[in-house]
C-alpha positions, 0 to 999 in steps of 0.5 A, spaced: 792 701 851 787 706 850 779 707 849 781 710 842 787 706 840 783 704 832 779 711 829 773 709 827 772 709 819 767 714 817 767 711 810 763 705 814 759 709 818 762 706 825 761 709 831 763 706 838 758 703 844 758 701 851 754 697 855 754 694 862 759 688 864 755 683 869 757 684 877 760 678 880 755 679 886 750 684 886 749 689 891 749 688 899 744 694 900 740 697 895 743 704 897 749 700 896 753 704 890 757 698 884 763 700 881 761 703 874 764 697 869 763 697 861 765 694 855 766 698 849 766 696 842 766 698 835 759 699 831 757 700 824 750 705 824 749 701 817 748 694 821 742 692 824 744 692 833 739 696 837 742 701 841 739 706 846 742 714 847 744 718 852 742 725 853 745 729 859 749 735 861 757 733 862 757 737 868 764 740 872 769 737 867 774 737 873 769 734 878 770 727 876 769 720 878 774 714 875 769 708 872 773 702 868 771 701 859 774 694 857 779 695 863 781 701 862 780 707 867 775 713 864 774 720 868 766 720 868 763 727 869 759 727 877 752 727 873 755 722 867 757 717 874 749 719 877 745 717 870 750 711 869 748 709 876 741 709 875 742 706 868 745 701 871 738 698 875 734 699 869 737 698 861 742 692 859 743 694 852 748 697 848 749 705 849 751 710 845 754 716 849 758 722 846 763 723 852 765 715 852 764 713 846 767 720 841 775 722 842 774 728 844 781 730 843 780 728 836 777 735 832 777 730 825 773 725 829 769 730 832 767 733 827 766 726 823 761 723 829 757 731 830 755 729 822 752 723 825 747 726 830 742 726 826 742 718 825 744 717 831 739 719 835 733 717 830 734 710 830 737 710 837 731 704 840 730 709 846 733 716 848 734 717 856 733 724 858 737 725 864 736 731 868 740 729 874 739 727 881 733 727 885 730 727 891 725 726 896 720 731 893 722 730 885 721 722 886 714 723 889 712 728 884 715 724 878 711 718 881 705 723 881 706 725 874 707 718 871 700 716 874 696 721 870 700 721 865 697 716 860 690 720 862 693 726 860 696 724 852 689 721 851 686 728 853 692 733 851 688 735 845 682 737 849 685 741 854 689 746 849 683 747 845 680 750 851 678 757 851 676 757 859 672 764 857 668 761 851 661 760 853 661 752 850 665 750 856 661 754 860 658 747 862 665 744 863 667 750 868 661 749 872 663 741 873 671 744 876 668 750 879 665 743 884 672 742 885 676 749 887 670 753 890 668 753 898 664 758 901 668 759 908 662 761 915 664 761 921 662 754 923 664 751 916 671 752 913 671 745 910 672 743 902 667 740 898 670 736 892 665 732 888 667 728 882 665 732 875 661 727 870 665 728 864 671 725 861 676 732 862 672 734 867 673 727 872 681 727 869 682 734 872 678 732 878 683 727 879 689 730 878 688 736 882 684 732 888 690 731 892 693 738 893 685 741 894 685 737 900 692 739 902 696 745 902 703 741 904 702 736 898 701 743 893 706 746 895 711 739 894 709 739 887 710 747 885 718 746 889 718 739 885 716 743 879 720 749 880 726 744 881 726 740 876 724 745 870 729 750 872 736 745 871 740 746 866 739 741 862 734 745 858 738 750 857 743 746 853 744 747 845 745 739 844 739 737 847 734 740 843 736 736 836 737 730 842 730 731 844 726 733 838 730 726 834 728 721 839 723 716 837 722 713 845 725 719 850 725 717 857 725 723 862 730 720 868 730 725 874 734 721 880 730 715 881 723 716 876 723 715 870 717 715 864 716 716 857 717 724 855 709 724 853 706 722 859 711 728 862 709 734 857 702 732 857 701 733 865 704 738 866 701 742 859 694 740 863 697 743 870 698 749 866 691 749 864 688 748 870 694 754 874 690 759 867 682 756 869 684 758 877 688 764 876 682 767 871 676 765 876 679 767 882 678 775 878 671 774 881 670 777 887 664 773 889 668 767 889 674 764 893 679 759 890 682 754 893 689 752 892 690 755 886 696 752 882 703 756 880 706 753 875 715 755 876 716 761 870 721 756 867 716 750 865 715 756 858 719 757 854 722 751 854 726 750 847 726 743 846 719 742 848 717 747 844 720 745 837 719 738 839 711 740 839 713 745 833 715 739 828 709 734 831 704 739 827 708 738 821 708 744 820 710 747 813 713 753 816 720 751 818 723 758 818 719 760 825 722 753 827 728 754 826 727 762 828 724 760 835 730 755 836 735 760 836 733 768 835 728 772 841 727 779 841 725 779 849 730 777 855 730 772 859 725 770 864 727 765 870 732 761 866 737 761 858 734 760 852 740 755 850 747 754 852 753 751 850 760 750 854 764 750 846 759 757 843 761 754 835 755 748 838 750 754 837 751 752 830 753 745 830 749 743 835 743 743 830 746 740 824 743 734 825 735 738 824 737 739 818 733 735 814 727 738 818 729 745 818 734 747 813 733 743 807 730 749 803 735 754 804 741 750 799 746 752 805 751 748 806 754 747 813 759 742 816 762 742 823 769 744 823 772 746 828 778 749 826 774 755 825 773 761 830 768 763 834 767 769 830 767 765 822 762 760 826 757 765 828 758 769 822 756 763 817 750 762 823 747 769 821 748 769 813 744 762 813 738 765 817 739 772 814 739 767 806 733 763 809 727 763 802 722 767 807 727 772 808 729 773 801 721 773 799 719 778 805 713 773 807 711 772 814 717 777 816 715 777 823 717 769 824 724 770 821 731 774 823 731 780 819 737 786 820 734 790 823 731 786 830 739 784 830 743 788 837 749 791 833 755 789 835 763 793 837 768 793 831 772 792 837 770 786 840 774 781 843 771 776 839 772 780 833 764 779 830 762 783 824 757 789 827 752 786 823 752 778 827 749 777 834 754 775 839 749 768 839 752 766 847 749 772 850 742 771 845 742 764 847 743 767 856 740 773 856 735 774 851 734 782 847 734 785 853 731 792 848 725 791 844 727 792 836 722 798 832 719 792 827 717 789 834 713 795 836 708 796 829 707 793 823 712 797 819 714 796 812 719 802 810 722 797 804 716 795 801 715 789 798 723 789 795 727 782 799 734 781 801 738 778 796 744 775 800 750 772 798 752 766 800 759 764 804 765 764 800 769 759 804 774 765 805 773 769 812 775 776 809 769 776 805 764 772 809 765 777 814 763 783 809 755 783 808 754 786 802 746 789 801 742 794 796 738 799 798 737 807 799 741 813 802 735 818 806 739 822 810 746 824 815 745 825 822 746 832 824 744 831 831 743 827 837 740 829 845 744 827 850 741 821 854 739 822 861 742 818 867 737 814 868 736 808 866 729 808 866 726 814 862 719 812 863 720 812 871 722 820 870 717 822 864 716 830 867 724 831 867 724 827 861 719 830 856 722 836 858 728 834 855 724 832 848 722 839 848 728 842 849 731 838 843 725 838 838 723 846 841 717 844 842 715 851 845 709 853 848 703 853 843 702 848 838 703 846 833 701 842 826 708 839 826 707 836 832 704 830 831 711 827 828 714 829 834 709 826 839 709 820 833 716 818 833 716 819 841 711 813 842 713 809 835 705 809 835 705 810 827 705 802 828 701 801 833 694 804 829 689 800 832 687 799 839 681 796 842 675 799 846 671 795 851 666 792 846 671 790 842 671 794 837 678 797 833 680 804 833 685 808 830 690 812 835 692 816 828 685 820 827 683 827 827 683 830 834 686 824 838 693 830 837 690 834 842 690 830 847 698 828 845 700 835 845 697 836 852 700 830 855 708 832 852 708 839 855 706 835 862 699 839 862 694 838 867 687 834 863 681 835 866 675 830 864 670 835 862 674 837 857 676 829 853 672 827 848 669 820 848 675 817 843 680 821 848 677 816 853 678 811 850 685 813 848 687 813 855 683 808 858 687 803 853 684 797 855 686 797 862 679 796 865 675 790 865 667 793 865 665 800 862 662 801 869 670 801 873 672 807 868 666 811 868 668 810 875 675 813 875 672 818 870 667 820 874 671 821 879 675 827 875 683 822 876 685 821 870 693 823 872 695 817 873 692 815 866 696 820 862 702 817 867 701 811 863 699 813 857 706 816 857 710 810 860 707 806 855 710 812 850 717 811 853 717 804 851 721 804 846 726 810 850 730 805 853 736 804 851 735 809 845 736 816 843 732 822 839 736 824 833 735 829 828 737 829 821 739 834 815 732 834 812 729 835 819 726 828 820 726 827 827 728 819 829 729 814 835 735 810 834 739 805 838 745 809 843 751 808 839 748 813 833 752 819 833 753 825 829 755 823 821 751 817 821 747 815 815 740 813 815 739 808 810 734 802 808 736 797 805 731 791 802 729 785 806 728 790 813 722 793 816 725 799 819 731 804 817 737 802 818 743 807 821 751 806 819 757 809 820 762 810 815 769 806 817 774 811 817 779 807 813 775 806 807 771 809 803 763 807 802 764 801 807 759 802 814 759 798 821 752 797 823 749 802 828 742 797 828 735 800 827 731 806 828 723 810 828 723 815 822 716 818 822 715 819 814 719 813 813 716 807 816 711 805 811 716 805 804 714 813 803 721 814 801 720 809 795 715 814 793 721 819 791 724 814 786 731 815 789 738 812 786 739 804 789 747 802 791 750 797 795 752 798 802 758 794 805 758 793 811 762 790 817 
């Protein structure tokens, strides 16, 4: 007899539960561990039992433990053993668990239980949130956490308000300078802490007071923090439909266990308060005492985020379900999201759909009988059809063609050039930043995308047909360097732009394009002087300075104009007084070397080319001679593809590229002939 010997029938809703069977005798130590004995049985989500849910990461499938389900042996995971553990002092109700309660060898069944997350999760009486074990440090720190928590919900709307450099909270910073600032002397080095008058000012008295008094208990918190936010828990695709669908989630990490809220909210105020420290402690005139360093992983966490996205209610779906799955930077600490079958990318999410997808008229099942490439494939073309993308409105929140990385026809996974690999999106993030990430561009005007629909037939679905005009052939491209980093070589470098635009030793008018689709500063058309006051980088005189800086001349200050000034001081300096200081002192050597990274920015990973018409572009390093530019509807940047050699009008996609004189829909103007481009 086994735990699946009757299928449950979908046609009832029927899922299975487990919960824990009576102990004949409890333990004889309470470090004692029992035996993990549990009774299933068959239930319909139609009836009224309450249940609770488990969320967790199952862990090394190989390193298990045997627990006994209706007197039958199960192989729980090490960590699905430790949560069961715990659960075990703390819930006496039904439990709803993927790994015990879904045949995993059965894809129908699978499948059939994966369209009931949505259900499961949002009825499910409480969700555990189980991190894993803990230790020493964690349990102290989640004990301090569960103590502030309920202070830090009521208050956590106060506290992301603030703006700690807004002259109305001058009153309140005065109030938690009382409780970080100290004057050292010879004869006096102790800290004095007195209690701020207002209701935020005494709660964050209150959740600092003890690591201000010791350093040994701060540095416990940042360990603990830094151990507990940095699991891999959070990196896990199911978690986040498991997290944001819960009415009641309990965070359990080992032995400390409290409602979700009362965690998010503490930590949210620690990080406020690690801002207010790091922000004051620029003043020379004051020392900090024990400045707080929350862990890099804490953000982005996705869960958390789009848990808080949806709390907003806000109307925007497609920057919810954009920030769950696409980034244009590359991980920090930790990965964006994982998944150990790469198709839950996709069907991991499913159950947010009521939320997230229901505008887009897109049906996704789970199947698991697909590929990993069909999954994916099916993933783009849905983000790529979203209604903001088809009618170009707020194109900086969707995933457009032209931010995606293109991919190798020859992959193993055999994607389309045009869809992302999603698993390396979900662990490293976009490592090169795209072009319409740069500027505001807009080369295809106000046109959308018009994007077909899956077919259900793979042969076409992996052929993604989009309208739009033909510019130009590639007729050259310079060879990229050996470095990896071209900003850390700018002379050897300009040198080399130099040569491959033949820029010569006197100036010229034409200049300004090669300097502009160096920098792509065509999009970035405003900068902000000291005052705060916008000015354009694109104005008559600023060239002068540009062509300088690409033939590596010598500047000298006498010679700059006031908006040269302020073109190389960039912002990078916090009183007018600390730059008229590196002016006065003639060294503006080290600012043309960063007005020139910044410059080279975009180089990495990229290279110059030349088209038959004379443009000048900056593509990505797969472009090559015999490439076509293109603009195709629904991007905010050119486009390059390469012909297939197999048939006739049919691309790969090469990704996306700078062309001064086409960034702003100029080639619109020219009224050229519209065709449809195949690409594979």
């Amino acid at each position: 007899m086994t735990l699946y010997n009757r299928p449950l029938n979908p046609e009832a809703c029927e899922i299975r539960c487990v919960r824990f069977q009576q102990h004949e005798a409890p333990a004889s130590h309470p470090f004692d561990s029992r035996p993990i004995m549990l009774e299933m049985r068959i239930v319909s989500l139609n009836d009224s039992l309450p249940f609770s849910a488990l969320s967790y990461v199952w862990g090394d499938s190989k390193d298990t433990v045997d627990i006994a389900v209706n007197n039958s042996t199960f192989a729980a995971t090490k960590n699905l053993h430790a949560a069961l553990q715990e659960l075990d002092q703390i819930h006496t109700g039904w439990l709803w668990i993927d790994a015990l309660c879904i045949d995993m060898s059965n894809n129908e069944e699978r499948a059939q239980q994966v369209s009931y997350m949505h259900k499961v999760y949002s009825i499910a009486h409480q969700v555990y949130l189980w991190l894993g074990p803990g230790s020493i440090y964690t349990d102290m720190v989640m004990a301090y956490i569960a103590k502030h928590g309920p202070e830090a919900v009521s208050l956590k709307a106060e506290f992301r308000r603030l703006s700690w450099g807004d002259p109305q909270n001058a009153d309140l910073r005065r109030e938690l300078e009382r409780c970080m600032f100290f004057t050292v002397s010879a004869e006096d080095e102790t800290t004095k802490i007195t209690c701020p008058d207002s209701k935020l000012g005494s709660f964050y008295y209150r959740l600092v007071e003890h690591w201000m008094q010791s350093e040994l208990f701060k540095r416990i918190v940042e360990t603990a923090l830094e151990d507990i936010l940095s699991r891999t828990y959070w990196n896990r695709i199911w978690i986040i439909q498991e997290l944001v669908l819960a009415k009641s989630p309990i965070i359990m990490v080992g032995k400390g266990h409290m409602p979700l809220g009362y965690f998010t909210a503490t930590i949210d105020a620690l990080h406020h308060w690690s801002i207010f420290t790091q922000w004051l402690s620029h003043d020379p005139g004051r020392r900090v005492s024990r400045i707080l360093r929350l862990p890099d992983a804490w953000y982005p966490i996705r869960p958390i985020v789009i848990r808080q996205l949806l709390e907003k209610e806000s109307e925007d779906e497609t920057d919810v379900f954009t920030t769950i799955l696409w980034t244009t930077i590359p991980t920090v600490s930790r990965p964006f999201y994982t998944a150990t079958d790469s198709r839950d990318i996709l069907y991991g999410l499913l159950a947010l759909r009521s939320q997230i997808l229901k505008r887009s008229n897109f049906d996704i099942q789970a199947d698991y009988n697909r590929s990993v490439a069909e999954v994916f494939t099916i993933l783009t073309r849905a983000l790529l059809h979203h209604p903001q993308v088809q009618s170009s409105k707020s194109p900086s929140k969707c995933f457009l063609l032209d931010q995606s990385p293109p991919n190798s026809p020859y992959g193993p996974l055999g994607l389309p050039t045009w869809v992302p690999n999603w698993k390396e999106v979900g662990l490293h993030g976009i490592t090169l930043l795209p072009i319409g990430r740069i500027g505001d561009f807009n080369a295809c005007g106000s046109r959308p995308a018009v994007i077909e629909l899956s077919t259900g037939i793979w042969e076409n679905d992996r052929v993604l047909r989009l309208s739009g005009y033909e510019v130009d052939e590639i007729q050259d491209v310079m060879e990229r360097p050996a470095w990896e980093v071209p900003a850390l070589h700018q002379t050897e470098y300009f040198r080399l732009i130099a040569k491959f635009t033949d820029l010569g030793t006197r100036s010229r008018t034409e200049e300004e394009q090669i300097w502009r689709t160096v920098a792509c500063i065509s999009g970035r058309r405003i900068r902000m002087d000291l005052e705060g006051n916008q000015f354009p980088l694109i104005r008559e005189g600023a060239p002068d300075i540009w062509r300088k800086m690409m033939r590596g001349k010598r500047i000298r200050v006498n010679s700059l104009t006031p908006r040269e000034r302020d073109i190389l001081a960039g912002g990078r300096f916090r009183s007018r007084k600390e730059k008229n200081k590196v002016f006065a002192g003639k060294n503006v050597a080290f600012l043309t070397s960063v007005e020139r990274s910044i410059a080279l920015f975009a180089h990495k990973d990229r290279k110059l080319f030349k088209t038959k018409k004379g443009m000048l572009g900056l593509g990505r390093e797969g472009v090559e001679k015999g490439d076509l530019v293109t603009i195709l509807w629904g991007n905010t940047t050119p486009i390059v593809l390469q012909r297939r050699q197999t048939v006739d009008s049919t691309f790969y996609f090469r990704g996306d590229a700078y062309i001064d004189g086409l960034m702003f829909g100029e080639f619109l103007g020219t009224k050229p002939l519209e065709k449809t481009f195949c690409i594979y």
